[in-house]
C-alpha positions in Angstrom: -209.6 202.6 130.0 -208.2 202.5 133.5 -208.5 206.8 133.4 -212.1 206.5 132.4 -213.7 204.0 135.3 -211.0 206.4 137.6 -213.4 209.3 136.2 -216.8 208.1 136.4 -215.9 206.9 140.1 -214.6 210.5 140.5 -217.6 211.8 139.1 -220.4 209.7 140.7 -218.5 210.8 144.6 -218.9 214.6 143.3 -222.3 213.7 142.2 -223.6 212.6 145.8 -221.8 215.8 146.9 -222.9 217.7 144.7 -227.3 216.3 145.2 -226.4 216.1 148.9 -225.5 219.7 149.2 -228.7 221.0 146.9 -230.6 219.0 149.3 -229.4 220.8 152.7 -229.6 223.6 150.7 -233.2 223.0 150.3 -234.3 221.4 153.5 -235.2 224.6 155.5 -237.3 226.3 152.5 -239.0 223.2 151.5 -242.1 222.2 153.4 -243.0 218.3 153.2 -246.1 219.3 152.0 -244.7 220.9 148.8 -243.3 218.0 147.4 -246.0 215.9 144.7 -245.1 213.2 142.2 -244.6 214.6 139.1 -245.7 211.9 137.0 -247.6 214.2 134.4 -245.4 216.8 133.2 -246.6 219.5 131.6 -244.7 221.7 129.0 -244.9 225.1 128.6 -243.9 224.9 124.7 -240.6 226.3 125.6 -237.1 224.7 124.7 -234.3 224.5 126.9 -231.4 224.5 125.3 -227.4 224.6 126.0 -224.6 225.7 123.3 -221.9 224.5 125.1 -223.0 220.9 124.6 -225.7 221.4 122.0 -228.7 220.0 123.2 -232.3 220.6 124.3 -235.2 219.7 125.4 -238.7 220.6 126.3 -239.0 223.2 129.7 -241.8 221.5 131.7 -244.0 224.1 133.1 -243.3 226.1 136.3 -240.1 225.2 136.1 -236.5 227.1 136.3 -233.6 226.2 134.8 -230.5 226.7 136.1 -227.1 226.2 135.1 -223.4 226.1 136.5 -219.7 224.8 136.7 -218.7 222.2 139.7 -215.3 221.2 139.0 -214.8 219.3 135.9 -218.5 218.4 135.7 -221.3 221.6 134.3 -224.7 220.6 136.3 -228.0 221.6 135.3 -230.8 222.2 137.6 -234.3 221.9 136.8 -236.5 223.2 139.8 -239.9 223.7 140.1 -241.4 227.3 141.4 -243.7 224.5 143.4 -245.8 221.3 143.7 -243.1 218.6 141.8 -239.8 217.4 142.4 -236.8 218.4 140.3 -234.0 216.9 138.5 -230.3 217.5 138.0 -228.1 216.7 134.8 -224.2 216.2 135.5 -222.7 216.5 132.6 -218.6 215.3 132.9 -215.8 214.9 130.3 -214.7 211.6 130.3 -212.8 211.8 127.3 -213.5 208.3 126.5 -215.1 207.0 123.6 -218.8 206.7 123.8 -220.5 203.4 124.9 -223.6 202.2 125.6 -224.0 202.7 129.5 -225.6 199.4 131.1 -226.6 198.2 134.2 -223.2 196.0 134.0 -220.6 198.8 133.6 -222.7 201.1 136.3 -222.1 197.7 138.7 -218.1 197.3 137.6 -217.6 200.9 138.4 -219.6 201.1 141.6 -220.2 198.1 143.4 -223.2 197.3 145.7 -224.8 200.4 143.7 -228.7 199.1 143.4 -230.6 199.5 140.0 -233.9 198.2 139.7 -236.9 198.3 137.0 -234.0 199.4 134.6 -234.5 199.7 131.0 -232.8 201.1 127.9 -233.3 204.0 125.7 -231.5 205.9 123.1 -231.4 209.7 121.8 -230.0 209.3 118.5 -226.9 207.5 118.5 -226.4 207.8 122.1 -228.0 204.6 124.3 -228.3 204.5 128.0 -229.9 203.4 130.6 -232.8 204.7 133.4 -233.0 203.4 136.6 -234.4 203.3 140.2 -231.8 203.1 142.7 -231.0 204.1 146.7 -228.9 207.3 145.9 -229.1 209.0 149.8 -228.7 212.3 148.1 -232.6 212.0 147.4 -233.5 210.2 150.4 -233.2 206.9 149.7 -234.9 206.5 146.3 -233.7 208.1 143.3 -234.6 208.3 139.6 -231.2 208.2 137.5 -230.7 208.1 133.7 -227.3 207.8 132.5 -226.3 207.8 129.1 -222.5 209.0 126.9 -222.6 211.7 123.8 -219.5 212.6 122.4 -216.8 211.4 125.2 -219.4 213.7 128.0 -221.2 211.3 130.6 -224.8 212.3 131.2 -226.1 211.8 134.3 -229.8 212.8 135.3 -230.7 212.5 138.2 -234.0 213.3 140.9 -236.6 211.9 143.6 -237.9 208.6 142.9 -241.1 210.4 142.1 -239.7 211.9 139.1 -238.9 208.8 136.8 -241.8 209.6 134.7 -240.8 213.4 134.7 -237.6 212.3 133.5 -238.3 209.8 131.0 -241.1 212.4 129.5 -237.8 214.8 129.2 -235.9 212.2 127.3 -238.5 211.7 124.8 -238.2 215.2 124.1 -234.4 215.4 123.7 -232.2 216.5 121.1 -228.9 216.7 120.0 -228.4 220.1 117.8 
């Protein structure tokens, strides 16, 4: 167990790294003004889906989907062509036997982290939990989700103006 709490505090460092550079990436293209809440999302009746760890879910409209490899993690980013915020999944091999993430092992593993208006869910087997927190990567507020299939640990991640973009996702979520 000791390996697995060293690789989700692993992960969550790459995953401020990883936000923090799509952010400064961002910051000279992205005008103030073209960032709304995206709390109705719209789907364009297309599935996103990945083979590599067989799931999908519905594309919201005007959105692209990108994927790629960042160490031992795969990242998928969901950007809009404009008016919302987007969201990031981290997916990272833990090798560990699934469990259901809660607020108590997210506090163990990272002190101090803040989680408010949490709540469960599950996708099938898999149970998780969403979350408001203070991840810096997205300015202060964030919109997480975090939840384990098959020994991978799930993280999804955007602006706190996304939760209900995110939770919308979820309810569309499958495992294939």
């Amino acid at each position: 167990m000791p390996i697995a709490r060293y690789k989700i505090t692993f992960f969550i460092f790459f995953l401020i790294l990883v936000v923090g550079f799509a952010v400064w990436m961002n910051l000279g293209s992205t005008e103030p003004s073209d960032i709304g809440v995206a709390s109705a999302v719209q789907f364009s009746g297309e599935r996103y889906g990945n083979s590599e760890f067989n799931f999908s879910f519905e594309k919201p409209e005007g959105y692209n989907i990108g994927e790629f490899e960042e160490g031992d993690s795969y990242v998928v980013l969901a950007q809009p062509k404009e008016g919302q915020t987007g969201f990031q999944i981290i997916i990272t091999l833990l090798g560990a036997e699934d469990t259901e993430i809660t607020k108590d092992i997210i506090v163990s593993e990272i002190p101090g982290i803040k989680i408010e208006n949490d709540k469960t869910f599950s996708i099938g087997r898999s149970k998780g939990l969403i979350f408001e927190s203070d991840n810096s990567a997205f300015n202060g507020t964030s919109a997480e989700a975090w939840f384990m299939y098959k020994g991978n640990l799930y993280q999804i991640s955007g602006y706190g103006d996304s939760m209900s973009a995110i939770e919308q996702i979820l309810k569309t979520w499958e495992w294939n």
